[in-house]
N, C-alpha and C positions, 0 to 999 in steps of 0.2 A: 531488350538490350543485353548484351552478351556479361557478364559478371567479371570473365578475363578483361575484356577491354577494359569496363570501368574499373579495375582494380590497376591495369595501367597507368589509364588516364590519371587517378589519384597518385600512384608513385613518377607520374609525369615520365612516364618511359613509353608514350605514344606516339607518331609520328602525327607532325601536323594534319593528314588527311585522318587520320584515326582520333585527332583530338577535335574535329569538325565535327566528325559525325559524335560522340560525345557531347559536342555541345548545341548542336540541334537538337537531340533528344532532351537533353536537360530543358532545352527552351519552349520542348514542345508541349508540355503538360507541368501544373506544379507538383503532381506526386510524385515526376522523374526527378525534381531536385527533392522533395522528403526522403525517397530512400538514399540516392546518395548520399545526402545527410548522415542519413544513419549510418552508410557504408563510412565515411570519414571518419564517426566517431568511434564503430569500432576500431579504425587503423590508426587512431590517436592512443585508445587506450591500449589494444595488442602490443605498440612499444614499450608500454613500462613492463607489461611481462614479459615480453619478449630479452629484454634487458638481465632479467632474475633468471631466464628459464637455463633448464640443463639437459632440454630436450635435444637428441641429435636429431638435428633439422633435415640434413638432407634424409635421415629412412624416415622423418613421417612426410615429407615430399613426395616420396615414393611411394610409400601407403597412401596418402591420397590419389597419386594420379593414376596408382591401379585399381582404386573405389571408382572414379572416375572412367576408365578404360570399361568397367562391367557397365557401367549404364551410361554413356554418350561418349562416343566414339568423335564427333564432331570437335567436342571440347579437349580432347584428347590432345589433337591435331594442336590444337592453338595454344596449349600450354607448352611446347616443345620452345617455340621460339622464346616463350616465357623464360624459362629456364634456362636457357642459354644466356639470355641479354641480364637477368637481376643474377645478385649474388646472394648465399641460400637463406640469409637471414632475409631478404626479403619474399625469397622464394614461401618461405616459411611462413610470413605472415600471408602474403596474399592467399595462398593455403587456408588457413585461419578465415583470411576476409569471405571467400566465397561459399566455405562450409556453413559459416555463422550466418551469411544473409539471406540464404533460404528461409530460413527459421528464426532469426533473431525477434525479430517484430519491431514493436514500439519499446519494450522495454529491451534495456542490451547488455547491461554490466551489473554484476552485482554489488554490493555496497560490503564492506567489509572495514571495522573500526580503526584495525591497523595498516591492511591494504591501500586503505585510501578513498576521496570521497564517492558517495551515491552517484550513479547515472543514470537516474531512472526517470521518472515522470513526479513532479511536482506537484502537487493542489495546494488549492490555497484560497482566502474568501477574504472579502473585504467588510463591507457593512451587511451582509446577509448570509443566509445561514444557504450550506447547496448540500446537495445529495451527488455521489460520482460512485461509481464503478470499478475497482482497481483490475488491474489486468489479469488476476486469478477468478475474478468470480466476485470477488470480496466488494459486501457494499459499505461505503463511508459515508456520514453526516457532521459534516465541518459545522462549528459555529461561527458565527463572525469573527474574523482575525484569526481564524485559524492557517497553520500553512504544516506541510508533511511533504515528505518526499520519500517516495515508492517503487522499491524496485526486487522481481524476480527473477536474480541475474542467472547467468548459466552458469557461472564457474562458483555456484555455492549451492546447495543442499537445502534453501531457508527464503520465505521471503521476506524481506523487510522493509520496517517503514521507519523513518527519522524525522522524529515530534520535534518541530522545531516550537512550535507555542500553541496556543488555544485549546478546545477544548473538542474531541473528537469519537461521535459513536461508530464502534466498529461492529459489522459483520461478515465475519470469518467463513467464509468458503474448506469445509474442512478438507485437509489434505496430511494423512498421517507421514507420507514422506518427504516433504515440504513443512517444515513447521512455519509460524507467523510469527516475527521475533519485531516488538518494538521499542524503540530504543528513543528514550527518553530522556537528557543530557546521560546520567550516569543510574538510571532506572533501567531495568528491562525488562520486558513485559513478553513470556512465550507463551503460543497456544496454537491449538490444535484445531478448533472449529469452536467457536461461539459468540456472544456477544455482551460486548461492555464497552465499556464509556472510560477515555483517559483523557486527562486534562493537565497541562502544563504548563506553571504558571511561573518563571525565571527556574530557580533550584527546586521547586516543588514541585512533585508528580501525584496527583491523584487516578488510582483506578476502580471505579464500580462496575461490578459483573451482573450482568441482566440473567443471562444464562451459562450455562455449562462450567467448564474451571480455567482458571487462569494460573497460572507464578508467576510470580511478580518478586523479581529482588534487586535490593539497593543497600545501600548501608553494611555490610558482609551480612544482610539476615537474606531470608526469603521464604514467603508465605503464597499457600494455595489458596486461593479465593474461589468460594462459588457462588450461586447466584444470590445476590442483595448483600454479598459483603463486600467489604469495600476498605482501601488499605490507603493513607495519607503519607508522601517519603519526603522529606524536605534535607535536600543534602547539606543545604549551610550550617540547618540547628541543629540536626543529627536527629531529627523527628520522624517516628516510625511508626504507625498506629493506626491499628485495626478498629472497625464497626462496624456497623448495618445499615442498611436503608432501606426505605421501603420500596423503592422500583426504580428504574430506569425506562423511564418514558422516550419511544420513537412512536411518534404519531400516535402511540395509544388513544383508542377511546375511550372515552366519559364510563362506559358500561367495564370496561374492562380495569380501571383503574376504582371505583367502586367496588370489585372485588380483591383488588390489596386491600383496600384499607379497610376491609369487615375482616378478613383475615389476619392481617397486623393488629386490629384496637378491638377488636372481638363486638363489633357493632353491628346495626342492622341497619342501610341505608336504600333509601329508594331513590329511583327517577323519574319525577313528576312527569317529564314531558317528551314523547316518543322524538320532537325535532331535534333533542341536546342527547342523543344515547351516544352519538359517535360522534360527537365531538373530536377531535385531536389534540392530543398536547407532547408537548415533545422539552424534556428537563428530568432532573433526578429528584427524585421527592426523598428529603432527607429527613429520618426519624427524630420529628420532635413532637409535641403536642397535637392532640386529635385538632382542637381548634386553630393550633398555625397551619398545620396539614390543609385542612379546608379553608381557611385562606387563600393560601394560596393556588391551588386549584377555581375557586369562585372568582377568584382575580385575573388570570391567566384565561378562563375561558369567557369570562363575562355572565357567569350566573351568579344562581343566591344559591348558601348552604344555611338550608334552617334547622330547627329540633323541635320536631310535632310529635306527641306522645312515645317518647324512649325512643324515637326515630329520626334519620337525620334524613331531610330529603335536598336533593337538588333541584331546581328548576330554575327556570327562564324567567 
C-alpha cells in the first residue's frame, strides 16, 4: 500500500474509489490495520508539534520531495496532486507521516515531562512475575503489580521508562548516545549500560545496583551507586539514605549466591548436594544477619542451612 494514499485517506482528502481500495487493504489482513494504527498516531501527535513549530513548511516540502525525486520517481508523481489539493501545513505533516513510517516501528513518540505524556509501549503484570524485552535490547523483570511505560522516541536523545508502581529488575542494553533515564514520580534514575533493581512504592523510590553505576537523584541531592549499594528517596519525609546489600538476585543460582555470602560474612559454605547447585532465586538479599541471610534463602528455596564443624552447608 502506497504511504501517499494512506496518509490521504487519514486527512480524508481521498476520493471515494481511493478510500475503497484503502479500506479493502485495511480489511484484508490485521497488520494493515496495526500500521495504520501507528500511522494515525503519529498524525495525532505531529499536531501538537506542528502547532509550536517555526519550521518553514513549504522548503522542508521541498526538501522532502527532492529526497524523494532521487529515489522513486513513481512517488514523485503522486505527491504533485498531493500538494496542490492540502494546504502546506498539512502538506508538512504528511511529509512528517511518510518519513517517520518507514522507520518508526512499535515505539513512535518520545516521552518528555514537560512536552507531554509517554507513547510508547506499556508492561505491566498482575499476579505473576514476567520477564519482556524492551525495544532497545533492554531486558526487564516485572514483579507482580508491576506496570512502566517505555518509550525510545525519535524526537529525543534518551530512552525512557515511567515507573508507575512495583518493583522492577532492569537490564540495560548499553548505549552511550542514548542514555536510559528512569523516571520515578519525582526520582530519576540515568544510566549507561547495567543492572539494578527499582522499586516504587507511592512517594518512595528504592534503587539497588547489581552491576555497573547508576545516579540517581531526588530531593536536590544525587548520588552514584555501584554495584551492591543501594540508595532509599522517599519524597513525602524528605528521606534520602544510602547502604549496601549483599546482591541482587535474577535467577541466580544456589552455587553463585554461596559465593556472596563467603565474600560478604568471610565464611566457608558448602553444597551437600550436586541436584540444589542451580537452584534459582530471584529477590535482593538485604544485609542483615548471617543467620536471617540463610533464612531466608532455606526458605525461598526449600532446603536446610545447617553448621557442621565451622561450616555452614546446604542441602536438600
Amino acid at each position: 500500500m502506497d504511504d501517499v494514499l494512506l496518509t490521504k485517506y487519514l486527512l480524508k482528502e481521498t476520493s471515494e474509489a481511493e478510500a475503497q481500495v484503502v479500506r479493502s487493504w485495511l480489511a484484508d489482513h490485521p497488520d494493515n490495520g496495526r500500521y495504520y494504527a501507528r500511522l494515525q498516531l503519529i498524525w495525532d501527535a505531529s499536531r501538537s508539534f506542528a502547532a509550536e513549530s517555526k519550521v518553514d513548511e513549504q522548503a522542508a516540502w521541498e526538501r522532502f520531495v527532492q529526497r524523494r525525486r532521487a529515489g522513486d520517481g513513481a512517488r514523485r508523481n503522486a505527491a504533485k496532486p498531493l500538494i496542490r489539493k492540502m494546504g502546506w501545513l498539512r502538506v508538512a505533516a504528511a511529509a512528517v507521516l511518510v518519513s517517520i513510517a518507514a522507520f518508526a516501528g512499535y515505539y513512535l513518540i518520545g516521552y518528555d515531562r514537560v512536552a507531554g505524556p509517554l507513547l510508547g509501549a506499556l508492561h505491566e503484570t498482575n499476579d505473576a512475575v514476567s520477564t519482556d524485552t524492551l525495544a532497545d535490547g533492554s531486558v526487564i523483570t516485572l514483579s507482580k503489580h508491576a506496570s512502566l511505560r517505555f518509550s525510545q522516541g525519535l524526537f529525543q536523545r534518551k530512552r525512557v521508562v515511567e515507573l508507575h508502581s512495583g518493583s522492577v529488575f532492569f537490564e540495560v542494553k548499553p548505549d552511550r548516545d542514548k542514555p536510559f533515564v528512569i523516571q520515578s514520580g519525582e526520582v530519576t534514575v540515568t544510566v549507561l549500560g547495567t543492572s539494578f533493581h527499582v522499586t516504587r512504592n507511592g512517594d518512595e523510590t528504592a534503587v539497588i545496583v547489581a552491576s555497573g553505576k547508576v545516579q540517581v537523584s531526588g530531593l536536590n541531592k544525587a548520588v552514584e551507586l555501584e554495584a551492591r549499594q543501594k540508595v532509599t528517596i522517599n519524597t513525602a519525609t524528605q528521606r534520602f539514605e544510602e547502604n549496601r546489600v549483599i546482591g541482587v538476585l535474577d535467577h541466580t543460582p544456589l552455587w553463585q549466591i554461596v559465593a556472596m555470602l563467603e565474600d560478604t560474612y568471610n565464611v566457608e559454605i558448602t553444597i551437600a548436594n550436586d541436584a540444589i547447585r542451580d537452584l534459582p532465586m530471584t529477590t535482593t538479599l538485604h544485609r542483615g544477619t548471617l543467620d536471617e541471610t540463610l533464612h531466608v534463602i532455606a526458605e525461598t528455596l526449600g532446603i536446610t542451612a545447617t553448621r557442621e564443624d565451622n561450616q555452614i552447608v546446604f542441602k536438600k
